[in-house]
N, C-alpha and C positions, 0 to 999 in steps of 0.2 A: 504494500500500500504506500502510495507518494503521501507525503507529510510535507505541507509547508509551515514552518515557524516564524512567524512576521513578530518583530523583537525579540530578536534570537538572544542577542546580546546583554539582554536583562535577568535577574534572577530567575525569573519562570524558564524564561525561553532557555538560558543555559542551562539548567536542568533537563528542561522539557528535549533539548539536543542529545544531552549526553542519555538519556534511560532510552526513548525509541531508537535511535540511530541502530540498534542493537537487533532490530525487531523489523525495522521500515524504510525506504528510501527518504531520507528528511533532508529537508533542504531549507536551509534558515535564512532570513534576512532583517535587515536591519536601517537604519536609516544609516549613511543616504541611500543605502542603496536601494530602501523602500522607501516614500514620502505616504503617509497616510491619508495625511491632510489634502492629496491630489489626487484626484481621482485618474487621473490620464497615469500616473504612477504604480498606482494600484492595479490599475487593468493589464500593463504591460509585464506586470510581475506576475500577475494568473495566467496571464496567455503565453508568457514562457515558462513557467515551472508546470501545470496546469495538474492541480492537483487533487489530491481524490477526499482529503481533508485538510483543511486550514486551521489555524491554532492562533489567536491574537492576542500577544501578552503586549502588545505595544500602547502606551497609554502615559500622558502626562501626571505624572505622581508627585508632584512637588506638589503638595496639598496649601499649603501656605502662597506659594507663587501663582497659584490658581487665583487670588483672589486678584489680586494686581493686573495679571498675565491672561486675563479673561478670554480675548479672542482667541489666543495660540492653548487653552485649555481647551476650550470648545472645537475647535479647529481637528485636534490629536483625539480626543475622548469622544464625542461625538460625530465629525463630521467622518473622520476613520472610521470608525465602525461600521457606518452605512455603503462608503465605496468599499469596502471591505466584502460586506453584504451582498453588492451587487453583482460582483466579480464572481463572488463564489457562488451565487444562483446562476448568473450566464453559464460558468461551469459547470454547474452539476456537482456542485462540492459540498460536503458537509463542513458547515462552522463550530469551531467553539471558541465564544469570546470571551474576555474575563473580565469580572464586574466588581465591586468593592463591597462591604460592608458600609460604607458612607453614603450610600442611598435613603438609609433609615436615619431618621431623629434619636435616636438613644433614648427614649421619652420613656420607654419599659423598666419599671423596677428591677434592679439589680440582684438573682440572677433568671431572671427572664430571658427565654430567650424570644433571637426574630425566626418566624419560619417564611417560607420563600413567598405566600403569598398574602403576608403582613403590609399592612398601609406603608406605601414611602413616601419619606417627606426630609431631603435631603437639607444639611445647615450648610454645606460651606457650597462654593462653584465647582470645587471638584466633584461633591456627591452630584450635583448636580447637570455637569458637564456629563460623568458618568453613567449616571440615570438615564438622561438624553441619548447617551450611546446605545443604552440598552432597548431604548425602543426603538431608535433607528434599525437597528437588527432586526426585531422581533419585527417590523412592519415590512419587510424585504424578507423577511424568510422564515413561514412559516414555522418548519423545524429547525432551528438554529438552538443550538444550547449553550444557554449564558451562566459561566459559572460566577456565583458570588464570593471570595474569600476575605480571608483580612487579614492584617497584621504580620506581612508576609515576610521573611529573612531565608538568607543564605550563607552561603562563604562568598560569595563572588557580589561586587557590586558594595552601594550604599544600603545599609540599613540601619534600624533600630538600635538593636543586638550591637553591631560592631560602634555605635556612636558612642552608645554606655562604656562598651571595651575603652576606646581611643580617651574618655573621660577618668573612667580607673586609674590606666595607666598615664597617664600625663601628670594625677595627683592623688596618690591613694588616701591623704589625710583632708581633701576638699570637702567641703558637704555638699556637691551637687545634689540640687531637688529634682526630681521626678516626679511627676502626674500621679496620682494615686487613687484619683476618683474617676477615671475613665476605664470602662471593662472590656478584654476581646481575649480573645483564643489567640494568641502567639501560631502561628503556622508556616514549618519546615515548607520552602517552595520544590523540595525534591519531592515529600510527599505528595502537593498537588500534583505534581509531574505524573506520578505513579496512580494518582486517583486519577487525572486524563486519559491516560493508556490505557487503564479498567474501566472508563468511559467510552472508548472509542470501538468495544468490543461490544459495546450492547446499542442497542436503538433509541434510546433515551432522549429527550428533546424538553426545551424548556427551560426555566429558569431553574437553577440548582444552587443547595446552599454548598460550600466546601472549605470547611477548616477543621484546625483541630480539635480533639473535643477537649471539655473543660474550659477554665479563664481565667485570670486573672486580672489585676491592675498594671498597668505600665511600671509602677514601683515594685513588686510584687515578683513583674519579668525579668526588670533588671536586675533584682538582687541574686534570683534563682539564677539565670546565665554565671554572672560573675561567682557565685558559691561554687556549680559547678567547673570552670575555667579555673579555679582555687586564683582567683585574682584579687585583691583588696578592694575597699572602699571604706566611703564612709558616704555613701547615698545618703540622702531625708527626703522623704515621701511631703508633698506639698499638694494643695488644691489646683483646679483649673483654671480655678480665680487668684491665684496666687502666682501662677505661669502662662500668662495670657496670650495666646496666639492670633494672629490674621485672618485665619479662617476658623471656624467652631466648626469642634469634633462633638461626636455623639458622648454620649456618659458609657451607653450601655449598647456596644458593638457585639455580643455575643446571639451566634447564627446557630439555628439549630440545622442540623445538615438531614431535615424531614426527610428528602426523596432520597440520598444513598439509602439511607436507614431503612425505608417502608420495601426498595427490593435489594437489599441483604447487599448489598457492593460499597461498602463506605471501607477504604482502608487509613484511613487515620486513628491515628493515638491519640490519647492523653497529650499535651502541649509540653508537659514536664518528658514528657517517655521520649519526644523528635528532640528535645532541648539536647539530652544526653547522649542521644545519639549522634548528634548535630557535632558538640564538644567531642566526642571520640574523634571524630571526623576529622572536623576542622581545626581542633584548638592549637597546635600549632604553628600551622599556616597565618592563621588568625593575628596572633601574639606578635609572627615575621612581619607581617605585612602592617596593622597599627604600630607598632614600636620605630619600623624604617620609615611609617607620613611624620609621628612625633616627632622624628632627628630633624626632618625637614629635607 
């Protein structure tokens, strides 16, 4: 089966590269060498790879620069999605795009969870960018399945996880604060990798929920990473209102994953069980690569 990976380059996509390659012809792309935001770009990428399923991890994730950076949010999150969409219907292609946990308000008592087809009502541009994305698909293509995850890390790329690292290690006696009143599932993007493969084998369509089970608080994640890494700190857990950002995040980001669950195919853990697996993994590489940005 031909696999194209459009943001190959990103945590999902480079995961989502290295587990099929194994299994699939995958052919990954990346900007420039895909523009999303063009549709003439788009089309010429299908009509040469022209492939039997498409996979769209590409997506403007600077959630704060979203509020600022509105058109080029909307532009990557929405207007991508839909020539993404159209391409892959001229073809005969199955999609699956990937959607965020920032579509919902966090408005749910903590731990509530969201199930896939819970009211949305996105706070910041990105949820909202992203939302948009999501029905531009869903109105070009019928069966398209959009996955929702959250809280998404890796070894590879920017994230969360490595920000708190690069934080520890710069000053293990600091008291950086951390958020402590926003909730979500921490989720390994190899394990999505691995829940798409086991998607791709069944007929499934629709909106899906996909992280890992369990939750915590942003403070909560960071302490457990760095325990596991046996890294220092001296973290303090702060409010939302005490760390105030550009764009508003939800309180209470935890998805429940309804549809793996109701036909038996959800292979994700517990968020502590990928954590440690993650650490076996990565924690060296990890340490190399924050300690050599530190030197500068």
């Amino acid at each position: 089966m031909k696999i194209l990976v459009i943001g190959s380059g990103g945590q999902l996509g480079t995961d989502c590269m290295k587990l099929l390659d194994t299994k699939h012809d995958v052919i990954g792309v990346d900007y420039p060498g895909i523009d999303i935001a063009d549709s003439r770009s788009v089309a010429a990428v299908f009509n040469s790879a022209t492939p039997d399923i498409a996979i769209n991890c590409a997506a403007y994730t600077a959630v704060d620069l979203c509020e600022t950076e509105r058109d080029t949010a909307w532009k990557i999150n929405a207007d991508g999605p839909r020539f993404i969409a159209e391409s892959a219907e001229a073809g005969h292609c199955r999609l699956i795009h990937i959607s965020t946990d920032y579509v919902f308000d966090g408005k749910k008592p903590v731990p509530e969870q969201y199930c896939e087809g819970d009211q949305v009502n996105p706070l910041s541009e990105y949820g909202r960018s992203k939302l948009q994305g999501e029905k531009n698909v869903a109105a070009v293509m019928a069966d398209c399945v959009i996955l929702r995850t959250a809280w998404l890390y890796s070894g590879y790329g920017g994230n969360f996880l490595k920000t708190m690292l690069r934080l520890a290690l710069s000053d293990p006696d600091r008291p950086f604060t951390v958020v402590n009143d926003q909730y979500g599932s921490l989720t390994w993007s190899y394990s999505l990798a691995k829940q798409i493969e086991k998607l791709i084998e069944t007929g499934l369509s629709g909106i899906i929920h996909t992280t890992s089970t369990g939750y915590s608080s942003w403070f909560e994640a960071a302490c457990y990473f760095l325990e596991k890494m046996d890294v220092p700190h001296a973290f303090v857990p702060c409010t939302s209102e005490e760390y105030p950002t550009p764009a508003h995040r939800p309180a209470n980001s935890i998805l429940k994953n309804g549809v793996l669950e109701e036909h038996g195919i959800s292979v994700f853990p517990c968020w502590q069980e990928d954590v440690e697996r993650f650490v076996a993994q990565f924690r060296e590489p990890l340490l190399a690569e924050v300690k050599q940005l530190l030197k500068g």
